[in-house]
C-alpha positions in Angstrom: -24.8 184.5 57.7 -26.6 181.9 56.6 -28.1 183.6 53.3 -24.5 184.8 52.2 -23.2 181.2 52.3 -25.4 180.3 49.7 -24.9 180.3 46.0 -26.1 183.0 43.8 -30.1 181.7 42.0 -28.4 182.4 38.7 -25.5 180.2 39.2 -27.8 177.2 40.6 -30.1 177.4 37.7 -26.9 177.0 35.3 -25.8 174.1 37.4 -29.4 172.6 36.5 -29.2 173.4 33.2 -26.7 171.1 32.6 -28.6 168.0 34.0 -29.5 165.9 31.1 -32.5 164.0 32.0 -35.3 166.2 31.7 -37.4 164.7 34.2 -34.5 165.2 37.3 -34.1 168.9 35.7 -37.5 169.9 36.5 -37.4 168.3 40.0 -34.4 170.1 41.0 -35.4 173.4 39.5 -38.8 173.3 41.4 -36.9 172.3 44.7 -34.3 175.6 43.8 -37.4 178.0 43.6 -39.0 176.4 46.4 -36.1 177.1 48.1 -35.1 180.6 47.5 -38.9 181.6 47.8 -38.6 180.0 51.6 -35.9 182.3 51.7 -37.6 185.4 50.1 -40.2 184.5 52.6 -37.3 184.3 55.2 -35.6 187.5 54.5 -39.3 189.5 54.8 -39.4 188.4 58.3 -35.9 188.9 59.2 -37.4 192.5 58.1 -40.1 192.6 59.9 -38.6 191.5 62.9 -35.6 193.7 62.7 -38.5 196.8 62.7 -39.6 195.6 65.7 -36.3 194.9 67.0 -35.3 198.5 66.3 -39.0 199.6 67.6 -37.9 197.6 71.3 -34.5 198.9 71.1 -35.6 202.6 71.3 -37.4 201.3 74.6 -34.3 199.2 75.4 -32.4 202.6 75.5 -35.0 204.3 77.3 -34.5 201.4 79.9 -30.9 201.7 80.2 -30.9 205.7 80.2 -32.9 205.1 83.4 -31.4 202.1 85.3 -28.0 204.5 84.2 -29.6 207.3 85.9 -31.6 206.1 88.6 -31.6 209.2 90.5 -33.5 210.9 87.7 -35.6 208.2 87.6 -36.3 208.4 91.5 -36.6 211.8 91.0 -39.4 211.5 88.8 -41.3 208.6 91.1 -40.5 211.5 94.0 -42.4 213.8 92.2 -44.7 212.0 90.7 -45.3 210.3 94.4 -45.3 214.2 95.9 -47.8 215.3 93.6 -50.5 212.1 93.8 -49.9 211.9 97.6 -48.1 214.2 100.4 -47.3 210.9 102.5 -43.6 210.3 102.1 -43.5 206.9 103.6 -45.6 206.1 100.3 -42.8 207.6 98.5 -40.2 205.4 100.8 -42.0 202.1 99.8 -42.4 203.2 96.4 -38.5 203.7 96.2 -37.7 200.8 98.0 -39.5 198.7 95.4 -38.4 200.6 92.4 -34.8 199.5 93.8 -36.1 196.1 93.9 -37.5 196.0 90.3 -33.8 197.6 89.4 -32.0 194.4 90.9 -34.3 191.5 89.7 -33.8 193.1 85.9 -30.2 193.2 86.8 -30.6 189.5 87.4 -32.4 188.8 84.5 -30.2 190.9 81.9 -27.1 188.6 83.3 -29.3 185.3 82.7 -30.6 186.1 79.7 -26.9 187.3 78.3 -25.7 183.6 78.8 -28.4 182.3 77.2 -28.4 184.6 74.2 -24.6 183.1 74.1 -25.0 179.7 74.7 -27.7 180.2 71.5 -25.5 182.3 69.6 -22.6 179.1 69.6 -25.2 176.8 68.3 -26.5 179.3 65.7 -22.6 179.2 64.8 -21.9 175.7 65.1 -25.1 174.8 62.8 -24.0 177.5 60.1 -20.4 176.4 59.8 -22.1 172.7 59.1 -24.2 174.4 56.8 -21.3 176.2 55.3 -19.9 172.3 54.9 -22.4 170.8 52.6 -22.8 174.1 50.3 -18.4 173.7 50.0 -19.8 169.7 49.2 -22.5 170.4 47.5 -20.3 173.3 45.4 -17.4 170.7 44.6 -20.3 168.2 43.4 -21.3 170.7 41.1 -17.5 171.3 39.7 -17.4 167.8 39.3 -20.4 167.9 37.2 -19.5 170.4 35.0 -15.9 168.3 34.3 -18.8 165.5 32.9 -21.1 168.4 31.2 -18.2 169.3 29.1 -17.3 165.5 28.8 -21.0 165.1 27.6 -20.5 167.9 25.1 -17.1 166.9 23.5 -19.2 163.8 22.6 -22.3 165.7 21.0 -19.5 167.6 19.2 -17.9 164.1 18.3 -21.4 162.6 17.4 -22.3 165.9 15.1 -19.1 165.3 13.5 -19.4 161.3 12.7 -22.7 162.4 11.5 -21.6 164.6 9.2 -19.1 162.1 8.2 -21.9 159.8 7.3 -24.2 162.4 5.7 -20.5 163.3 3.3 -20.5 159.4 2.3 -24.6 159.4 1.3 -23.9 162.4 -0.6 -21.1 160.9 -2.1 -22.7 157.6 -3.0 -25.9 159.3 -4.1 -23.5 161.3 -6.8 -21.8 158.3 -7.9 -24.9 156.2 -8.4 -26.5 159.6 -10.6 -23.6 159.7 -12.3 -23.4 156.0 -13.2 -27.2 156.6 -14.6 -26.3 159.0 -16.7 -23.5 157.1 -18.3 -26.0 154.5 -18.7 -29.0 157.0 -20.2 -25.9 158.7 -22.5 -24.4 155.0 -23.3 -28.0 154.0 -24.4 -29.0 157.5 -26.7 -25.7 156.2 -28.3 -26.8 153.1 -28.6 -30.3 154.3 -30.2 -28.6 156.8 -32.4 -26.4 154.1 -33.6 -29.4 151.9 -34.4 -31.3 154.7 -36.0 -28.1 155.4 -38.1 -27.9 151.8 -39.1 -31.7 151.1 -40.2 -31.5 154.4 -42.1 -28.7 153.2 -44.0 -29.9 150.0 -44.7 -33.0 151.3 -46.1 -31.6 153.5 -48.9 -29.2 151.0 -49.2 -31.6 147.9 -49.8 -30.3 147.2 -53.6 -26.6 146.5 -52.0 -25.3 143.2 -52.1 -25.5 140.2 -49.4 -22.0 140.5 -48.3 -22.1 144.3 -47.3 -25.0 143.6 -45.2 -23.1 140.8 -43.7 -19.4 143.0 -42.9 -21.8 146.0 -41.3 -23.6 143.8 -39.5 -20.4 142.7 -38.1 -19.0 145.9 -37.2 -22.7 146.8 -35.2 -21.7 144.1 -33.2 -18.3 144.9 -32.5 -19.4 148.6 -31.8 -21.9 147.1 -29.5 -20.0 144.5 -27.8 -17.2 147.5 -27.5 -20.3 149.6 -25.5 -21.5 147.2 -23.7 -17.6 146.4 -22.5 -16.9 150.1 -21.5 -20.5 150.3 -19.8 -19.3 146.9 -17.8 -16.2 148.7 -16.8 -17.8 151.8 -15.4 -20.0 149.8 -13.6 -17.5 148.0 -12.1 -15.4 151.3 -11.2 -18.8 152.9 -9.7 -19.5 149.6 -7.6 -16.3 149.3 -6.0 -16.5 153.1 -4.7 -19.6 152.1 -3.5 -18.0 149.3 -1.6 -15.0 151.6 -0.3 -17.8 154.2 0.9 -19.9 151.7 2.6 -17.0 150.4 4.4 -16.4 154.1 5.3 -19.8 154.3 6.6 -19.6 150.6 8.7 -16.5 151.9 10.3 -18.1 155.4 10.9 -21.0 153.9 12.5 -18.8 151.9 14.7 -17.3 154.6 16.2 -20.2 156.4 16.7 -21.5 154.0 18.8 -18.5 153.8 20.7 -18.7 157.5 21.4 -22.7 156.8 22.2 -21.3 154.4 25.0 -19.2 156.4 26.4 -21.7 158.9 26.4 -24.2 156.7 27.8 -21.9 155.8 30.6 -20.8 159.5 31.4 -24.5 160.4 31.3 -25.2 157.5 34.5 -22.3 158.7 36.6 -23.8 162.7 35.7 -27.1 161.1 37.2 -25.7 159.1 40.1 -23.3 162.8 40.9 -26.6 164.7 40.6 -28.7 162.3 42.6 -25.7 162.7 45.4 -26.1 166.2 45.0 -29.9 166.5 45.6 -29.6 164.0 48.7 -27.0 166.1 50.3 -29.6 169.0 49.3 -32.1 167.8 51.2 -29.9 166.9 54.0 -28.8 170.5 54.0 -32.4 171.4 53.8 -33.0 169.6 57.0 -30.7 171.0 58.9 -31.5 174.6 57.7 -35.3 173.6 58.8 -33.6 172.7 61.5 -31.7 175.7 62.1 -34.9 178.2 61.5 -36.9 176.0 64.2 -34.0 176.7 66.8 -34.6 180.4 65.5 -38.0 180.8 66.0 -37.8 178.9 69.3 -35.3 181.2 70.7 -37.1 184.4 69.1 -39.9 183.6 71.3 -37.4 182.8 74.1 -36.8 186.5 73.2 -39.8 187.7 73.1 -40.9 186.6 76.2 -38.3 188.1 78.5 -37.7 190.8 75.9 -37.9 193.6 78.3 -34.2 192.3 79.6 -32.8 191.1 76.8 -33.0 194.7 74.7 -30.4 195.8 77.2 -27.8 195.0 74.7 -25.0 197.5 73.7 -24.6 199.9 70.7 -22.4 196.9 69.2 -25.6 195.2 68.4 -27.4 197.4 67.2 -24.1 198.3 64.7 -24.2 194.2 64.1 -28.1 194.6 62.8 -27.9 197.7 60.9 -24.5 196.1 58.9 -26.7 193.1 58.7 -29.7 194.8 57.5 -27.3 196.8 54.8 -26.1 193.5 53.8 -29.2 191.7 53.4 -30.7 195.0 51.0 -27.5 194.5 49.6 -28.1 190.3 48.6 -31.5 191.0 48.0 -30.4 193.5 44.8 -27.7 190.7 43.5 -30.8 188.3 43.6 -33.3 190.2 42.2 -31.0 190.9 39.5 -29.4 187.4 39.0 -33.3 186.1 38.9 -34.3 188.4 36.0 -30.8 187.2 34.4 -31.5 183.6 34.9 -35.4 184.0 34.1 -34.0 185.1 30.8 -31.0 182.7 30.2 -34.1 179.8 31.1 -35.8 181.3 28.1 -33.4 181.4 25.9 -32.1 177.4 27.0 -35.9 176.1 26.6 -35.5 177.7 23.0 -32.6 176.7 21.9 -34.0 172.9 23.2 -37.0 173.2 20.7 -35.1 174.9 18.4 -32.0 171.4 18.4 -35.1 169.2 19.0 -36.9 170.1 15.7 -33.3 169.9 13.7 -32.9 166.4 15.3 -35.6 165.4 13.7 -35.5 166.8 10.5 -31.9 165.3 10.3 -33.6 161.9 11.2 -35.9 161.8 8.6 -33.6 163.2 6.7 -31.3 160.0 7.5 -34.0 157.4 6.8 -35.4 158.4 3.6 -31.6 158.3 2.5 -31.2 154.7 3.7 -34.2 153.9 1.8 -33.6 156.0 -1.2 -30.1 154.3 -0.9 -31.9 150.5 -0.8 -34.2 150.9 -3.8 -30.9 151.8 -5.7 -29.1 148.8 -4.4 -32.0 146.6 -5.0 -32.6 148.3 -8.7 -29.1 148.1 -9.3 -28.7 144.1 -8.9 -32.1 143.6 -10.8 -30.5 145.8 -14.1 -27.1 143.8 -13.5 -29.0 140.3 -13.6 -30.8 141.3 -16.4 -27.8 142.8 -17.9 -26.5 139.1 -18.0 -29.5 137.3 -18.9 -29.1 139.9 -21.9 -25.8 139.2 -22.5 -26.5 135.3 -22.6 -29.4 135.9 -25.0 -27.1 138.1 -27.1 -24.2 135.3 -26.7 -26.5 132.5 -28.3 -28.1 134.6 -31.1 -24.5 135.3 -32.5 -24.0 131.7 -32.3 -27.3 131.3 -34.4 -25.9 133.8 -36.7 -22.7 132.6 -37.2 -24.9 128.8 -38.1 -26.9 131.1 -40.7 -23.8 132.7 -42.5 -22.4 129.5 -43.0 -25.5 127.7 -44.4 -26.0 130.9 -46.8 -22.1 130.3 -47.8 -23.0 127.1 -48.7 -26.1 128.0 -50.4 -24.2 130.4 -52.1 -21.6 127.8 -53.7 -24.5 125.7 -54.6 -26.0 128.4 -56.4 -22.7 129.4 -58.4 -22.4 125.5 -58.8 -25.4 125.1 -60.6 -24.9 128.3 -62.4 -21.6 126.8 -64.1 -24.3 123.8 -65.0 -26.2 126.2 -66.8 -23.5 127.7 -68.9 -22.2 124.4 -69.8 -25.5 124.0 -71.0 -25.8 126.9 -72.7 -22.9 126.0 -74.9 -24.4 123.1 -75.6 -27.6 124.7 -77.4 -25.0 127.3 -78.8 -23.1 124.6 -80.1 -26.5 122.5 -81.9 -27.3 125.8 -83.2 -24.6 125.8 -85.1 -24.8 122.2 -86.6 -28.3 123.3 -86.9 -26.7 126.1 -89.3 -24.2 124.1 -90.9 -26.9 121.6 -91.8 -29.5 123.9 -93.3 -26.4 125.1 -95.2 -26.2 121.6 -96.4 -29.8 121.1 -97.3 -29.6 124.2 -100.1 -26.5 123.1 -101.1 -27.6 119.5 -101.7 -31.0 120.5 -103.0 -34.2 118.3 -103.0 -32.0 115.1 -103.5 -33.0 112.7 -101.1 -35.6 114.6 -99.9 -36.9 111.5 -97.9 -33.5 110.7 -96.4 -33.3 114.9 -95.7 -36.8 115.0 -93.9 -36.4 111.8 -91.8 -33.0 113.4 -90.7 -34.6 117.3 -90.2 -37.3 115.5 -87.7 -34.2 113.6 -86.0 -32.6 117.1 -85.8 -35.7 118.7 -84.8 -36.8 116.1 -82.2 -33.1 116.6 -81.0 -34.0 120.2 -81.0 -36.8 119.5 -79.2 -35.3 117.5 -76.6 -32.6 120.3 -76.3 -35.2 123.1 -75.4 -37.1 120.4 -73.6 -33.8 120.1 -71.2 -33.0 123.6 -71.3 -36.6 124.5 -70.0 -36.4 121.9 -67.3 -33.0 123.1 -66.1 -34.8 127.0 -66.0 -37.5 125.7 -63.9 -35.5 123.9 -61.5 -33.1 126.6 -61.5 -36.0 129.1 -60.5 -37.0 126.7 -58.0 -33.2 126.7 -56.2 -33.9 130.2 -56.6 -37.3 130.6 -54.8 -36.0 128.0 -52.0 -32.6 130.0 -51.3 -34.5 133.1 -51.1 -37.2 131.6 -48.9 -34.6 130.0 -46.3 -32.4 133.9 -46.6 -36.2 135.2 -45.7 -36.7 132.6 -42.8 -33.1 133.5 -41.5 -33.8 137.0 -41.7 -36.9 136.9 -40.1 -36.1 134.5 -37.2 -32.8 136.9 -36.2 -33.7 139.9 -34.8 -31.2 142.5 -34.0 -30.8 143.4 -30.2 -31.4 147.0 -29.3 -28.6 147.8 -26.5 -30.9 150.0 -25.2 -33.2 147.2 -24.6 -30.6 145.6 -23.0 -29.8 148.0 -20.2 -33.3 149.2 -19.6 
């Protein structure tokens, strides 16, 4: 009665299954095979001593056939007396004790009867208390399979948060490739524009100052114009990176709600399982206790079992029902251990199997938080250098814009001092022709006052002189202008630089 009380093996080793802490799982499962080996080892003598039990019933029967029939049995004795001895008052004696052998295990039958019923009510009265804890012990066990499934809503809930978070990575990681290649595409632009530009300028090289000066101008617009649209998407790109951290900060948040609550459910699963393996020990206890009483009133039994196997048919019915029954449980166990050796298997596999992806996915997890920090860090250092950049650039347009106006003035200096030169020019035309007109004069007038003529011919030609003497010194200072304006165009040149945007975002 006992034995079919109890759970199935299968169905305790599913219960332990579901304990969470390792260390308490392997207790209890040790205690659970310890337990149903005591009563493998239980159930063999139950066996054994049902063989013998059947063995002393035969002679039990053989008993009762002759208290039944005593005449038979006096019978026989007669004989047997008749045929050792001829002295019948042997045989008188003989019968006469036989009779009082027949009435003391009488006695003894009756005795023994109440006692094997007085033992029989506490045999009862200790199973139904067993009965008790495995109905306590069975309703602990519902109760922790209400927080097993708890426990696995919230692995669900934490598998789904961190595929949330993985999502967001992912996401971010996308956006921050994407805003690289803008930047690599924006800067081949950039390059291609520069190329384009210093190709033109050197088959253009004879052009004059000012077309130089209005393409210049529209490189820096296109650039400026770049470098605004690159600004932009950056901008765009940051603040979805700031929407998806904030995604991920609130994610995170809940997931370690949902690890507190797990936490907690996890302690009451322990404190329900710790109740559960006291009250299995208590029942333990009282099962030792219950076998002790066995064994002490099997060799109660045994000692007066020549009386005692003088029990009805109805017994023997009870043991052979009992003996089907326990043939019977040992089938279902034999088969629900192979089945829950197997489903063991299977669970310790499955373990590695989770195990080994929880670790993959946490490596996984921190190489993406570091992957995603270098970016972050890399990021600020290109946007600080980005405006250092733009600084630099802001000041050297400001130095160009300084340059342009001193060449401008140059410039009006030059065309200044070019009208000085024409007026000069006219000048010496205008001497010329005196010159002309005199000479006309001179063979016209013919060698009279030839005195007068050559004093006024070396007047003319020191005038001449003077004239070509001016007109020499205004060339030379006019190629010195020349060589200065060029020289500070050169120094201008050569102490602007154009900015390469790609040197800028690099």
């Amino acid at each position: 009665m006992g034995s079919s009380a109890m759970p199935a093996f299968a169905d305790v080793l599913s219960m332990v299954a579901s304990i969470p802490d390792e260390c308490h799982q392997r207790r209890v499962t040790h205690w659970a095979k310890e337990k149903y080996k005591v009563e493998g080892e239980l159930e063999e003598k139950v066996e054994r001593l049902e063989k013998t039990l059947a063995n002393r019933d035969f002679k039990v029967k053989n008993l009762e056939q002759d208290i039944h029939n005593p005449g038979k049995t006096r019978n026989r004795v007669r004989l047997e007396i008749e045929l050792d001895s001829g002295n019948f008052d042997m045989n008188a004696k003989l019968l006469q004790n036989v009779q009082v052998a027949y009435n003391t295990i009488k006695k003894d039958f009756s005795t023994s009867e109440k006692k094997v019923r007085i033992l029989e009510g506490q045999i009862e009265a200790m199973e139904k208390d067993i009965l008790e804890k495995n109905q306590a012990i069975k309703a602990i066990l519902s109760e922790s399979d209400d927080l097993q499934k708890q426990l696995e809503d919230s692995e669900k809930k934490n598998v789904f948060y961190e595929k949330e978070i993985t999502k967001l990575l992912d996401e971010k990681e996308q956006l921050l490739e994407a805003a690289k290649k803008e930047e690599e595409s924006s800067d081949e632009s950039s390059d291609d524009s520069d190329d384009d530009s210093s190709e033109d300028s050197d088959d253009d090289s004879e052009s004059s100052d000012e077309s130089e000066d209005s393409d210049d101008d529209d490189d820096d617009q296109t650039r400026f114009v770049a470098a605004a649209t690159l600004l932009r998407r950056m901008e765009s790109t940051i603040e979805k990176l700031e929407a998806s951290e904030e995604k991920v900060k609130k994610l995170t948040e809940e997931l370690e709600s949902v690890k507190k609550e797990q936490q907690e459910m996890e302690t009451a699963f322990t404190d329900r399982h710790t109740k559960l393996a006291e009250l299995a020990t208590d029942s333990q206890a009282k099962y030792e206790k219950c076998e002790q009483s066995k064994k002490e009133m099997h060799l109660q039994w045994s000692k007066k079992l020549d009386a005692e196997r003088l029990l009805k048919e109805k017994a023997l019915k009870d043991v052979s029902s009992a003996t089907r029954t326990i043939d019977y449980m040992k089938k279902i166990m034999h088969a629900e251990n192979t089945k829950f050796q197997s489903m063991i298997d299977e669970a310790e596999k499955k373990q590695l199997s989770i195990t080994e992806e929880l670790k993959v996915t946490r490596d996984q997890k921190l190489a993406l938080e570091r992957k995603f920090k270098k970016l972050d860090d890399d990021y600020k250092a290109k946007r600080a250098t980005i405006a250092e950049k733009d600084l630099l650039l802001f000041i050297q347009r400001n130095t160009l814009k300084e340059l342009r106006e001193s060449e401008r003035n140059q410039c009006d200096q030059r065309l200044a001092s070019q009208d000085k030169l024409v007026a000069q020019m006219e000048k010496t035309f205008e001497l010329q022709e005196e010159i002309k007109k005199l000479n006309d004069k001179i063979e016209n007038l013919g060698v009279e006052n030839i005195e007068s003529e050559d004093e006024e011919e070396e007047e003319v030609k020191e005038e001449v002189k003077e004239e070509k003497e001016q007109k020499e010194e205004d060339k030379e200072q006019e190629v010195e202008e020349k060589k200065v304006v060029d020289e500070e165009e050169y120094n201008s040149d050569s102490s602007f630089e154009p900015i390469d945007e790609a040197d800028l975002y690099d």
